[in-house]
Structure formats: structure tokens, C-alpha cells
ZAMARGU-4260 file (C-alpha; in steps of 0.2 Angstrom, whole numbers, plus 5000, padded with zeros to 4 digits):
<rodrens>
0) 6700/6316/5005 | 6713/6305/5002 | 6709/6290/4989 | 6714/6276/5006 | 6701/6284/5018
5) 6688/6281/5005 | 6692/6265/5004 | 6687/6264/5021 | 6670/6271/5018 | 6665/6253/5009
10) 6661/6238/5021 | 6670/6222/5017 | 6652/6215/5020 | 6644/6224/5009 | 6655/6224/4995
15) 6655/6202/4997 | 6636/6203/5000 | 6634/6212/4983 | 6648/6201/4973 | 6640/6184/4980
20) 6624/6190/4974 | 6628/6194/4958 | 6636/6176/4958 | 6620/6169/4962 | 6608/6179/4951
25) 6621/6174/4936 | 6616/6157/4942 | 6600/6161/4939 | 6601/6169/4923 | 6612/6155/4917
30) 6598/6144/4923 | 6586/6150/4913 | 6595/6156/4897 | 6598/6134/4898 | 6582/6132/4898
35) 6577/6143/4884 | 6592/6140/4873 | 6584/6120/4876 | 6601/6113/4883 | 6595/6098/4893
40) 6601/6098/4912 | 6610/6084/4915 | 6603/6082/4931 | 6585/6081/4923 | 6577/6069/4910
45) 6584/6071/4894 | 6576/6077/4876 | 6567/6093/4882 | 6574/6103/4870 | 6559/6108/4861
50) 6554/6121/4844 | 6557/6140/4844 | 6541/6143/4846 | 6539/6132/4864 | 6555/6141/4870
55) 6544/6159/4864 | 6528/6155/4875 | 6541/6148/4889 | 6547/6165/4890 | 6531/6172/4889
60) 6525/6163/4903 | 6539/6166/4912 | 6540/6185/4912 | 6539/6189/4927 | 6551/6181/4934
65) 6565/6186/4920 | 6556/6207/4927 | 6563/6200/4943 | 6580/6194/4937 | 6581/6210/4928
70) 6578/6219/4944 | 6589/6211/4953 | 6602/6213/4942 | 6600/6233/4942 | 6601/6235/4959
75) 6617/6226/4961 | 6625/6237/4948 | 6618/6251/4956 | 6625/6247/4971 | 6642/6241/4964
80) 6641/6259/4953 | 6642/6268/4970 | 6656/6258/4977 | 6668/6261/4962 | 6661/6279/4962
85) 6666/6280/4980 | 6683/6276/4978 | 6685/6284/4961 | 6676/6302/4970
</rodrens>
């Protein structure tokens, strides 16, 4: 099969569906790595940076929403690992 018709076997749709996920889910990582990392948000009140260990239990309590990020972030490659493996086929 020409490498042009395979193109044509990825949607438009899909592929921006996938990329503007993984542009939100990077928001979302780059969220909480802020948070951790104890840069303040401007947005929020300042001086909640915080010891090592704080950030620790922060993760701790927040695991499983970082198992959820983590998810997320395997399906889009999985999914963005079978459009280039379409095209590359």
C-alpha cells in the first residue's frame, strides 16, 4: 500500500483529539509537579512552599490521582504509537 493511502487511514479528528489531550494532561502534570516542586501559583496566596517532607506526604496523598495522570499519559502514546506505526507500516 502506498505510504499516501495510509495517511488516509488516520482521522484529522482523532489525531487533534489525541494531541489536544496530551496538551491538557501536560497541563495537568505541569500542575502538579508546581505544586510539589513548591513553586507558588500566582494566582493563589503566596508562601506555600513548604519542607521535603510536606511535598513527600503530598504525593502520598495524592497518588492516585498521579496513577491516573500516568494512565492517561500511556494511552495517548499508545494511541499516537499506532498512528505513526500506521503511516511508517
Amino acid at each position: 500500500m502506498p505510504k499516501g493511502n495510509r495517511l488516509t487511514m488516520i482521522s484529522l479528528h482523532h489525531l487533534l483529539a489525541t494531541l489536544s489531550s496530551c496538551v491538557l494532561v501536560c497541563s495537568g502534570v505541569d500542575k502538579y509537579v508546581s505544586r510539589v516542586a513548591g513553586i507558588v501559583d500566582p494566582s493563589g496566596p503566596a508562601g506555600k512552599a513548604g519542607s521535603v517532607l510536606a511535598r513527600v506526604q503530598w504525593v502520598a496523598w495524592k497518588e492516585v490521582e498521579v496513577a491516573d495522570i500516568i494512565e492517561d499519559l500511556q494511552r495517548h502514546k499508545l494511541s499516537l504509537n499506532l498512528m505513526l506505526s500506521i503511516t511508517q507500516w
